[in-house]
BAGUMI-627228 format. One record per residue (C-alpha): x, y, z; residue in three letters. Coordinates in nm, 3 decimals, padded with zeros to 5 digits. Layout:
<migus>
<migu><xx>X</xx><yy>Y</yy><zz>Z</zz><type>ALA</type></migu>
...
</migus>
This chain:
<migus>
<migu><xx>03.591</xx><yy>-05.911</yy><zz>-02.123</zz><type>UNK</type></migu>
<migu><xx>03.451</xx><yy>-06.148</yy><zz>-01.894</zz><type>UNK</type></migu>
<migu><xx>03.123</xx><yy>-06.128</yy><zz>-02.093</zz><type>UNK</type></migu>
<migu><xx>03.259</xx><yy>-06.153</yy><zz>-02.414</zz><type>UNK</type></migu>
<migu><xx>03.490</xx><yy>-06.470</yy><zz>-02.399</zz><type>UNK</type></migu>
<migu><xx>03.181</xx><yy>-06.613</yy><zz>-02.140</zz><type>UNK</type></migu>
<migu><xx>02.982</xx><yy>-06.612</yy><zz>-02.467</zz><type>UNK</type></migu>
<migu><xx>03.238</xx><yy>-06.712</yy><zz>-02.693</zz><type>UNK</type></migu>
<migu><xx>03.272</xx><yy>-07.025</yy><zz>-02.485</zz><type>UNK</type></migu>
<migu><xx>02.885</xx><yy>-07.049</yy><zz>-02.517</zz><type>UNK</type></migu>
<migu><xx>02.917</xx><yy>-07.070</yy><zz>-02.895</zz><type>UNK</type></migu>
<migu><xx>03.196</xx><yy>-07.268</yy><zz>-02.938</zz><type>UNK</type></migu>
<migu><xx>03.054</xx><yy>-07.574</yy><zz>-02.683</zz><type>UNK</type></migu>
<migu><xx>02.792</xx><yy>-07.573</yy><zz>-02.954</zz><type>UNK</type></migu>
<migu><xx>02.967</xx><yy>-07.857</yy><zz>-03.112</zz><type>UNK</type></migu>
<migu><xx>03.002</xx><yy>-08.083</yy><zz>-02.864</zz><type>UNK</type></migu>
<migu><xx>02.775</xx><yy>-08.318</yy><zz>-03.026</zz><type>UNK</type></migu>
<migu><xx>02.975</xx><yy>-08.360</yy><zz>-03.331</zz><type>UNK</type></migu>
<migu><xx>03.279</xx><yy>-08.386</yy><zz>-03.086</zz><type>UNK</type></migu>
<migu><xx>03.420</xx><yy>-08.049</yy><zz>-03.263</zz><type>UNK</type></migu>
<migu><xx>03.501</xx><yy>-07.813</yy><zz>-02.978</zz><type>UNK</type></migu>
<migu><xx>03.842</xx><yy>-07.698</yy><zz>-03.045</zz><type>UNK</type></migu>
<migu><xx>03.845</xx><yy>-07.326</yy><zz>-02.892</zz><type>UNK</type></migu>
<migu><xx>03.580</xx><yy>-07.407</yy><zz>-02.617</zz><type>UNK</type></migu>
<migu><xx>03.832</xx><yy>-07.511</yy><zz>-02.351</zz><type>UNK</type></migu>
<migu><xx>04.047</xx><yy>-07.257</yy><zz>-02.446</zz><type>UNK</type></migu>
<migu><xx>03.749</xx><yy>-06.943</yy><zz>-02.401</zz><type>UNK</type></migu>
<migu><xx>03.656</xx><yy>-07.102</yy><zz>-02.046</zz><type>UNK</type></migu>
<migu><xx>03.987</xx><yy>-07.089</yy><zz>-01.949</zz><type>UNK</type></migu>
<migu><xx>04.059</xx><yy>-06.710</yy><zz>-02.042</zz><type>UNK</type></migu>
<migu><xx>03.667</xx><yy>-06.648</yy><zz>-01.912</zz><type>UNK</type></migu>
<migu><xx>03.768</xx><yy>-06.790</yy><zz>-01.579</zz><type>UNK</type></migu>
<migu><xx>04.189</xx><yy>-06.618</yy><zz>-01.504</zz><type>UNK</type></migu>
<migu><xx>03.947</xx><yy>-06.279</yy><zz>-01.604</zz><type>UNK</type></migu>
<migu><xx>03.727</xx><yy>-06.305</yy><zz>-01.381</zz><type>UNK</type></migu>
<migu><xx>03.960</xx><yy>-06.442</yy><zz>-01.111</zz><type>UNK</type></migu>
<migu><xx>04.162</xx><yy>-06.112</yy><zz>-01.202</zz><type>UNK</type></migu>
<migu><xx>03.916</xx><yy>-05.839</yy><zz>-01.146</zz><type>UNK</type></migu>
<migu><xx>03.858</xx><yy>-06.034</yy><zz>-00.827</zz><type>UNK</type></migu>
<migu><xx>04.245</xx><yy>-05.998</yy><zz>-00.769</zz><type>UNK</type></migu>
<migu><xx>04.196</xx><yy>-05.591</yy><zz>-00.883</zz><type>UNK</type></migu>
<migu><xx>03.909</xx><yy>-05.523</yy><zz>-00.653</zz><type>UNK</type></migu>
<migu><xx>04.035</xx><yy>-05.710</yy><zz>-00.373</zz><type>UNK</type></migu>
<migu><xx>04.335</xx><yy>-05.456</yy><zz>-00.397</zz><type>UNK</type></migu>
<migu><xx>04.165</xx><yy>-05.160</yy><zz>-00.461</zz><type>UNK</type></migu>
<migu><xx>03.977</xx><yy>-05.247</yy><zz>-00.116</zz><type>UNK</type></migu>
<migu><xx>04.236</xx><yy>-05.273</yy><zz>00.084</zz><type>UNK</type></migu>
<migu><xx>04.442</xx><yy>-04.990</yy><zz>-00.090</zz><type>UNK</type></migu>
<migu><xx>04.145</xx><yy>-04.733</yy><zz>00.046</zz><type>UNK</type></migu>
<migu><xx>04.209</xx><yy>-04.487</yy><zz>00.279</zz><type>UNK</type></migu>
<migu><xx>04.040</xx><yy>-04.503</yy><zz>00.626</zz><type>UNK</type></migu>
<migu><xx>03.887</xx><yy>-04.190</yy><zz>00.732</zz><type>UNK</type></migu>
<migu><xx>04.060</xx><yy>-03.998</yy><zz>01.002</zz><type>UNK</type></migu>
<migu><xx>03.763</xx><yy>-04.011</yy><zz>01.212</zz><type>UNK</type></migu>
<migu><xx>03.729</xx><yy>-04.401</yy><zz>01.221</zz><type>UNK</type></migu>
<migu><xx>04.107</xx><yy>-04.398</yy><zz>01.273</zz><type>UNK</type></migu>
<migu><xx>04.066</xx><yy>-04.161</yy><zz>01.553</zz><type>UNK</type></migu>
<migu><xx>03.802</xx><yy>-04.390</yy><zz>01.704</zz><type>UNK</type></migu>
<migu><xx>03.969</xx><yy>-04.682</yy><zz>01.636</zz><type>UNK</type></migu>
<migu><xx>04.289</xx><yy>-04.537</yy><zz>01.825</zz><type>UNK</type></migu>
<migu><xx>04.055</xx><yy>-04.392</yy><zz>02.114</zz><type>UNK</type></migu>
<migu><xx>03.854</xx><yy>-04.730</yy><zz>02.173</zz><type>UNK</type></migu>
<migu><xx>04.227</xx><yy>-04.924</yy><zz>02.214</zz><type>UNK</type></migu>
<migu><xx>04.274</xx><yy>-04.685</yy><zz>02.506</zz><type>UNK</type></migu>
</migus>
C-alpha cells in the first residue's frame, strides 16, 4: 500500500510544471498516515509479545 500510493504520488507530481497536480497532495498524504500506521501496528505487535519465562525468571531473580 505504502508502495503503491508512494508511486502514484510519483506520477501525479509529474505535472508540476504545467501547475496541474490535482491528486499529488492527496497520494502523499494517504502514502504518509500508511506508513505512519504500520509503524503504529508494529509498534503494538512489539509490545503485545510475550516474554519468555526464562527472561522473566531472570528478570525476577536479578531484582532480588
Amino acid at each position: 500500500m505504502v508502495v503503491g500510493f508512494g508511486m502514484a504520488a510519483s506520477f501525479g507530481i509529474q505535472g508540476i510544471e504545467q501547475n496541474d497536480t490535482p491528486w499529488a497532495g492527496g497520494f502523499e498524504r494517504i502514502n504518509a498516515y500508511a506508513y505512519f500506521a504500520w509503524l503504529m501496528v508494529l509498534a503494538v505487535a512489539v509490545m503485545r509479545r510475550e516474554v519468555p519465562a526464562r527472561d522473566h525468571a531472570m528478570r525476577v531473580a536479578s531484582r532480588e
